[in-house]
MISEFI-7011 format. One record per residue: residue number from 1; x, y, z of N, C-alpha, C, CB in turn. Coordinates in Angstrom, 3 decimals, decimal comma, padded with zeros to 6 digits, always signed. Each point is the difference from the previous one (the first is absolute). Glycine has a CB too. Example, Ala and Ser with C-alpha at 12.3 -4.5 7.8 and 13.67 -1.06 7.14 Angstrom:
REM residues 2
{num 1 | nx +013,190 | ny -005,690 | nz +007,800 | cax -000,890 | cay +001,190 | caz +000,000 | cx +000,900 | cy +001,200 | cz +000,000 | cbx -001,892 | cby -001,173 | cbz +001,246}
{num 2 | nx +001,542 | ny +002,223 | nz -001,966 | cax +000,820 | cay +001,190 | caz +000,060 | cx -000,770 | cy +001,090 | cz +000,730 | cbx +001,184 | cby -000,628 | cbz -002,145}
REM end
This chain:
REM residues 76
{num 1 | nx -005,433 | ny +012,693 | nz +009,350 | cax +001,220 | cay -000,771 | caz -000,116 | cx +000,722 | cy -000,093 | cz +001,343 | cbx +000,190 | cby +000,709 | cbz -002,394}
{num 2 | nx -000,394 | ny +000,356 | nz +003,322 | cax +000,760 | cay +000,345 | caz +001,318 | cx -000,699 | cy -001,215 | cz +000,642 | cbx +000,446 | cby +002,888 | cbz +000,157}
{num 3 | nx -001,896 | ny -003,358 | nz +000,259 | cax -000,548 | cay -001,368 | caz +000,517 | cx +000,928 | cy -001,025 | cz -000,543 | cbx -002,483 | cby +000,697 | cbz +000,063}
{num 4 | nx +002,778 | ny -000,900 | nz -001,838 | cax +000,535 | cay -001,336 | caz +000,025 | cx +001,099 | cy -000,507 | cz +000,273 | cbx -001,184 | cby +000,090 | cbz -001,103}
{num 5 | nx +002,613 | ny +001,417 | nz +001,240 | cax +001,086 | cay -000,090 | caz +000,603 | cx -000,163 | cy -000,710 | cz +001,236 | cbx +000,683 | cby +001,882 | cbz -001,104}
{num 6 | nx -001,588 | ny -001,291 | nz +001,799 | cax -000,475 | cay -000,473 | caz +001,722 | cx -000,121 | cy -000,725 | cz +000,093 | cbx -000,785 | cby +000,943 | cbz +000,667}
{num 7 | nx -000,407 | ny -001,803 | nz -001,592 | cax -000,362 | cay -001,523 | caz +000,251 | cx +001,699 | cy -001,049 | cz -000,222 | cbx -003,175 | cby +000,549 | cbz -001,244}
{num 8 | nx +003,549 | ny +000,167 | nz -000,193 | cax +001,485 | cay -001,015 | caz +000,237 | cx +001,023 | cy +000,331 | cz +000,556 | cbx -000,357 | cby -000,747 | cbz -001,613}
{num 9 | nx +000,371 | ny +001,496 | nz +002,760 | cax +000,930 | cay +000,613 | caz +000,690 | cx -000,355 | cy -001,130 | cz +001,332 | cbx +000,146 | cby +002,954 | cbz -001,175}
{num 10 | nx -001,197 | ny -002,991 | nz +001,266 | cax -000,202 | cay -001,026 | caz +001,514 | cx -000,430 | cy -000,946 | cz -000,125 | cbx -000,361 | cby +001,268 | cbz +001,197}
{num 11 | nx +000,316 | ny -002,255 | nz -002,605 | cax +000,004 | cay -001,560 | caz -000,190 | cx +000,673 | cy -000,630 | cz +000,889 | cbx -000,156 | cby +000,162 | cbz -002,088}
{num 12 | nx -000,335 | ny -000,839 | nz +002,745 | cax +000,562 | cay -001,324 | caz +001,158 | cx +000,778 | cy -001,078 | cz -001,169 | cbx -002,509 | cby +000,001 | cbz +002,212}
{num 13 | nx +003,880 | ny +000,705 | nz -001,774 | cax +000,738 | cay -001,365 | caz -000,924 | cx +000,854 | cy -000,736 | cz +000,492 | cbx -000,108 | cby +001,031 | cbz -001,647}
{num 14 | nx -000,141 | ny -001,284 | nz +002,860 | cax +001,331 | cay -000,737 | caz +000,824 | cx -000,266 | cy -001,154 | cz -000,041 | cbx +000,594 | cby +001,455 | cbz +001,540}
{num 15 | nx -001,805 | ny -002,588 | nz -002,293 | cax +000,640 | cay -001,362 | caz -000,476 | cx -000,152 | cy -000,286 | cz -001,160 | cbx -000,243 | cby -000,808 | cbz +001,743}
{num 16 | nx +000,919 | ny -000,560 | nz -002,300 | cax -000,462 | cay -000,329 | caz -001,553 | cx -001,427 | cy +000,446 | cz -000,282 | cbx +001,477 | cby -002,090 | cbz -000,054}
{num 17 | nx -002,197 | ny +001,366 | nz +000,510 | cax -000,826 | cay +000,154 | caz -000,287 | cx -001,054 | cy +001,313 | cz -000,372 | cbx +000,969 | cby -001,933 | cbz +000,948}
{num 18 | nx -000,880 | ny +002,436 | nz -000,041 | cax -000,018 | cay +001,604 | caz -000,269 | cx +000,576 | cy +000,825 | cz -001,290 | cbx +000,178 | cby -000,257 | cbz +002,381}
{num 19 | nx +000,747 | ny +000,076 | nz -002,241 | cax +001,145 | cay +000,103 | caz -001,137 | cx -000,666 | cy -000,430 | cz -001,198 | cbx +002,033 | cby -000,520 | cbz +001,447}
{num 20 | nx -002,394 | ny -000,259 | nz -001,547 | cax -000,419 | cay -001,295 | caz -001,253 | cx -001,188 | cy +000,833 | cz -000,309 | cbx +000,752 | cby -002,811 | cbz +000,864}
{num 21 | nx -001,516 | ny +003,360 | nz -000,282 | cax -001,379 | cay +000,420 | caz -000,174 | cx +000,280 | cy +001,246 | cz -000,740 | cbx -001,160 | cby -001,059 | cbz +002,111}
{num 22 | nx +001,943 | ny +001,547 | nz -001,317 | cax +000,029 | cay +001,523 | caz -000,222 | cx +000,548 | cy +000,407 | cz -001,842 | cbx +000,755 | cby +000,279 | cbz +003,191}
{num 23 | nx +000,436 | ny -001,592 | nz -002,967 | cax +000,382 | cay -000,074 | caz -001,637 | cx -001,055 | cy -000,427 | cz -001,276 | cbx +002,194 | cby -000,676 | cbz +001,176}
{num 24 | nx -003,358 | ny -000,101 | nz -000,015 | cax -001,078 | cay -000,238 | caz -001,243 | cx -000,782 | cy +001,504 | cz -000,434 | cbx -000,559 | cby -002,746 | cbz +001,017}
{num 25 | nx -000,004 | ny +003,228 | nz +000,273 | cax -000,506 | cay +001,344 | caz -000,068 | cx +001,073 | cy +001,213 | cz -000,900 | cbx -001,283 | cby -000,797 | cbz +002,546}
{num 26 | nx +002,607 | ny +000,628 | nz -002,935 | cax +000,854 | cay +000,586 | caz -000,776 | cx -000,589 | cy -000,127 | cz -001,807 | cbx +002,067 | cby -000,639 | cbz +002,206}
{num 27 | nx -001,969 | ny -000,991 | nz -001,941 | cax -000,172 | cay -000,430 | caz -001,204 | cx -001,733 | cy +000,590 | cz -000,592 | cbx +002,010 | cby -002,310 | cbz +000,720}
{num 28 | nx -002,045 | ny +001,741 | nz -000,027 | cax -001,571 | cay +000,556 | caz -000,278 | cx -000,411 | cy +001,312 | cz -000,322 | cbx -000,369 | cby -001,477 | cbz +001,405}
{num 29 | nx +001,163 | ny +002,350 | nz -001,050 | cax -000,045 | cay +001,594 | caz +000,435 | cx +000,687 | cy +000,048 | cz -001,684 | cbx +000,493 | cby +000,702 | cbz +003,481}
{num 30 | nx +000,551 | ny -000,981 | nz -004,009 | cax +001,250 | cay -000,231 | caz -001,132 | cx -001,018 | cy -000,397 | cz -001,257 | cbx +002,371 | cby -001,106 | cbz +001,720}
{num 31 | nx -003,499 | ny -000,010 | nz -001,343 | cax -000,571 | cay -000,062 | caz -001,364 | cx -000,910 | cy +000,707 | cz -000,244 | cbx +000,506 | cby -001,767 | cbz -000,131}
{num 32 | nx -001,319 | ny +002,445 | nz +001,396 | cax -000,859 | cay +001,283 | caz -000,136 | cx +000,329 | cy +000,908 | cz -001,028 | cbx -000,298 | cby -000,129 | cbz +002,208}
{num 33 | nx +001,674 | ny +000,609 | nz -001,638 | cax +000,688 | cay +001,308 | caz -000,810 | cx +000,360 | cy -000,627 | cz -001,840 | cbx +001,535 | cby +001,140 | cbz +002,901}
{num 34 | nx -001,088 | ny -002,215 | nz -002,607 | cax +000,236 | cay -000,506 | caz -001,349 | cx -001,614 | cy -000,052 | cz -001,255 | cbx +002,294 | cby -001,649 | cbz +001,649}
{num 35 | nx -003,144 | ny +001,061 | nz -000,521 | cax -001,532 | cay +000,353 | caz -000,791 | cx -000,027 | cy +001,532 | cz -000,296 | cbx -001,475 | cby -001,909 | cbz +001,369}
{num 36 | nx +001,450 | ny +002,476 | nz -000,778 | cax -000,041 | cay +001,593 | caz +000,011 | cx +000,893 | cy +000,869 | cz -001,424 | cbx -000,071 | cby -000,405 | cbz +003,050}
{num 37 | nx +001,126 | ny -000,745 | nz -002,705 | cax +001,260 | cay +000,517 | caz -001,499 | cx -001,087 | cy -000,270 | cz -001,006 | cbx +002,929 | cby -000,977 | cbz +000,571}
{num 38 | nx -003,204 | ny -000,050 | nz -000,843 | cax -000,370 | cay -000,704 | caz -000,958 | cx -001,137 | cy +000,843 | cz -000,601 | cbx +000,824 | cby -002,204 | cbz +001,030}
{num 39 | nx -001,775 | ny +002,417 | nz -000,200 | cax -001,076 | cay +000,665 | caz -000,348 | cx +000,272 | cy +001,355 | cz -000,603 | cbx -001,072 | cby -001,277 | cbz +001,687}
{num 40 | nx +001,776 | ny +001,649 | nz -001,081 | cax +000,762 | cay +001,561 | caz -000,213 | cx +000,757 | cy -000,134 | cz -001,646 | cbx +000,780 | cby +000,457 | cbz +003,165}
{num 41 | nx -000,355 | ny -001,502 | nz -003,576 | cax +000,810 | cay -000,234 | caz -000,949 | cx -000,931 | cy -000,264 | cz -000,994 | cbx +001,904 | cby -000,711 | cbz +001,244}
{num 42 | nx -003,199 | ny +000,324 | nz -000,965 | cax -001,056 | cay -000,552 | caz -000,985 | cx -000,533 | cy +001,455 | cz -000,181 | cbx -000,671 | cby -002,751 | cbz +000,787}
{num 43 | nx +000,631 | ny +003,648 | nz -000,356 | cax -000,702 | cay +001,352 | caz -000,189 | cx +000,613 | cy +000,885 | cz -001,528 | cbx -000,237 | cby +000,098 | cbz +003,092}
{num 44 | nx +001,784 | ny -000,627 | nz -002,377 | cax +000,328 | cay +000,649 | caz -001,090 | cx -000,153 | cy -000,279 | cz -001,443 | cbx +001,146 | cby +000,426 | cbz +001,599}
{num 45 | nx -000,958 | ny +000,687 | nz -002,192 | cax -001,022 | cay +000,066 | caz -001,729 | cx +000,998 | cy -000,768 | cz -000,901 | cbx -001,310 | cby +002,762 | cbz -000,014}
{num 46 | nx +000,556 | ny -003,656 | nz -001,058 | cax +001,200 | cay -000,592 | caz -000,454 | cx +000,826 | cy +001,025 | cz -001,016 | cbx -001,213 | cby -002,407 | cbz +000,306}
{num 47 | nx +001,389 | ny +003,553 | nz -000,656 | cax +000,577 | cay +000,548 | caz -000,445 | cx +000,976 | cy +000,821 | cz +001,123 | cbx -001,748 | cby -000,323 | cbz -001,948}
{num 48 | nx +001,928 | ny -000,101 | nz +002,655 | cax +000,916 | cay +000,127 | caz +001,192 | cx +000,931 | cy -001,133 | cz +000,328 | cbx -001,726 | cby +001,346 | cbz +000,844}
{num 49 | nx +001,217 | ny -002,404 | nz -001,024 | cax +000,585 | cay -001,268 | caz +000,421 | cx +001,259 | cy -000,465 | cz -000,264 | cbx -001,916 | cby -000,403 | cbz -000,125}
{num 50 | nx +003,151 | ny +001,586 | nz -000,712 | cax +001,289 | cay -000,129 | caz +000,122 | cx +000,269 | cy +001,002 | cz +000,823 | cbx +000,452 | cby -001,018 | cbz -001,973}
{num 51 | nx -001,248 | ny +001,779 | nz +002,678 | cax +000,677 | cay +001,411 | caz +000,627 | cx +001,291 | cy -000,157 | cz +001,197 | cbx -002,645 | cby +001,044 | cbz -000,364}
{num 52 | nx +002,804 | ny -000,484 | nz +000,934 | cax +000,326 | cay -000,195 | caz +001,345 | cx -000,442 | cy -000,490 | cz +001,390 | cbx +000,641 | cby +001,255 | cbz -001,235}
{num 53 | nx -002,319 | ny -000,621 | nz +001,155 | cax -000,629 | cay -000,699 | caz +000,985 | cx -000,746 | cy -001,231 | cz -000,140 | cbx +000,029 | cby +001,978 | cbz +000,628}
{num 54 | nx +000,035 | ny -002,349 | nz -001,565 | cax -000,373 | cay -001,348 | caz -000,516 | cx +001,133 | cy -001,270 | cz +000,431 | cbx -001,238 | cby +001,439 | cbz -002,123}
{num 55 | nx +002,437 | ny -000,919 | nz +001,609 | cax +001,159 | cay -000,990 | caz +000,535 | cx +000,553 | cy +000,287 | cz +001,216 | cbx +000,597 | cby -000,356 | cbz -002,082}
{num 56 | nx -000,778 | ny +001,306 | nz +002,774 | cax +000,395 | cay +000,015 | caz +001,065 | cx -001,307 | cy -000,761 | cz +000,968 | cbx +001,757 | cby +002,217 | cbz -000,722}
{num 57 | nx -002,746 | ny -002,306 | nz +000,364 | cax -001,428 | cay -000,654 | caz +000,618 | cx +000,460 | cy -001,168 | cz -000,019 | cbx -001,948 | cby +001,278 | cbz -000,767}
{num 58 | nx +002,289 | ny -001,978 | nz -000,462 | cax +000,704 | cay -001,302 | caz -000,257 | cx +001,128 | cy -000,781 | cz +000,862 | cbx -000,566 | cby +000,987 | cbz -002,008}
{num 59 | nx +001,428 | ny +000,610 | nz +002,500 | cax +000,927 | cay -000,902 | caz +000,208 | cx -000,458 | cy +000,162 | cz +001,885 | cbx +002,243 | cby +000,311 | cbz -002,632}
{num 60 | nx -002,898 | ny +000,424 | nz +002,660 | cax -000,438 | cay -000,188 | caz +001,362 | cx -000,705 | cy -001,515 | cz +000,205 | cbx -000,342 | cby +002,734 | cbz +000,148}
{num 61 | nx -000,469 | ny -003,338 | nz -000,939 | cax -000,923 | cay -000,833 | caz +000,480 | cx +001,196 | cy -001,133 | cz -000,516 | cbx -002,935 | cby +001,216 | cbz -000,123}
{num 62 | nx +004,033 | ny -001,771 | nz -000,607 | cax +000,958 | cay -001,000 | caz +000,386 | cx +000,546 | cy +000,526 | cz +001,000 | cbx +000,403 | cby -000,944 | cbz -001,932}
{num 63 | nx +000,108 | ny +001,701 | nz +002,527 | cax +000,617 | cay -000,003 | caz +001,365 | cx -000,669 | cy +000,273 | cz +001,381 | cbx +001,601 | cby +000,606 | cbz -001,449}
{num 64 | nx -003,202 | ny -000,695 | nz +000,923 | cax -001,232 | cay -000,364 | caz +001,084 | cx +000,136 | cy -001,474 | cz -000,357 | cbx -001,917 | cby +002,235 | cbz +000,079}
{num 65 | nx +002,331 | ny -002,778 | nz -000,806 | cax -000,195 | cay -001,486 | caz -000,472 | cx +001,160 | cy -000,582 | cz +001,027 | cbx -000,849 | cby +000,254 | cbz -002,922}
{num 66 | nx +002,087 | ny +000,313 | nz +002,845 | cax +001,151 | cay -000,902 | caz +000,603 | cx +000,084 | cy +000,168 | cz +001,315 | cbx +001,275 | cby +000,081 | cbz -001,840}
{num 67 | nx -001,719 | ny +001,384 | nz +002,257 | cax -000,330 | cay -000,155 | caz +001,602 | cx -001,171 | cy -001,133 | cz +000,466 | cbx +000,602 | cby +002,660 | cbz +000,080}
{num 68 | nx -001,769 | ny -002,761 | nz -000,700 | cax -000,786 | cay -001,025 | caz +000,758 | cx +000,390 | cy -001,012 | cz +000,097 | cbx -001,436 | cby +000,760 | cbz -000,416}
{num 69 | nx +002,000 | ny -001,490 | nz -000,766 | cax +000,880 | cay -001,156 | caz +000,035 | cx +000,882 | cy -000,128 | cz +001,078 | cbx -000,135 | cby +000,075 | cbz -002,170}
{num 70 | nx +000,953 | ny +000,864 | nz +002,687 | cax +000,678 | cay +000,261 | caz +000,792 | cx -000,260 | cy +000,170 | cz +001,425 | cbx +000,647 | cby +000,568 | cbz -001,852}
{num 71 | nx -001,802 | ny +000,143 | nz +002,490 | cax -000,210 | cay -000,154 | caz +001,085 | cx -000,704 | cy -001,416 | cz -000,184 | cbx +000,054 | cby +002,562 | cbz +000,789}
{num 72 | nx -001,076 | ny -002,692 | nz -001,764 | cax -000,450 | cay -001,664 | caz +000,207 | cx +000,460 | cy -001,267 | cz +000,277 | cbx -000,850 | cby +000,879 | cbz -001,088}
{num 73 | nx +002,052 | ny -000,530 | nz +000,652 | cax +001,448 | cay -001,248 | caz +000,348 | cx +000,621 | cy -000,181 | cz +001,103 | cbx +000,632 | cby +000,375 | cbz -001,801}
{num 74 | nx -000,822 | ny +000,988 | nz +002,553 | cax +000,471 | cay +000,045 | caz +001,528 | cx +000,429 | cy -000,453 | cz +001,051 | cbx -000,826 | cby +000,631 | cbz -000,615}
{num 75 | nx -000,904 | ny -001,066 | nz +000,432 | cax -000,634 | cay -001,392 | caz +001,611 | cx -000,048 | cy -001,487 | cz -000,981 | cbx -002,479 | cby +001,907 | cbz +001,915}
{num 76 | nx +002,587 | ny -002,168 | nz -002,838 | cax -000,281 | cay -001,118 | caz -001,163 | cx +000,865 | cy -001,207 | cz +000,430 | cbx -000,395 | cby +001,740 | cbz -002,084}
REM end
């Protein structure tokens, strides 16, 4: 994890364009983790599926939902 701080610690962002990229590489990075929810949320047993980590899985992947929307709108 200490490499990926690094890598986005010294992104060249001093023009739009740059900028623009880097927010795609965000987005992109945002629906990864959101796949990742998802999958994680499908594991769980359906006799679990009111628990806590079930809706909290849930409410992670709508507010993986409104961030992508959100950086996606950015540069738009």
């Amino acid at each position: 994890m200490h490499t990926l701080k690094k890598t986005f610690d010294t992104l060249d962002l001093s023009n739009r364009a740059k900028r623009r990229k880097a927010a795609a590489l965000a987005s992109a990075l945002l629906v990864r983790i959101r796949t990742a929810e998802e999958a994680y949320m499908a594991r769980i047993p359906e006799n679990l599926q009111g628990s806590d980590a079930y809706d909290n899985a849930d409410y992670s992947i709508s507010l993986l939902d409104e961030a992508i929307d959100v950086v996606a709108s950015v540069y738009d």
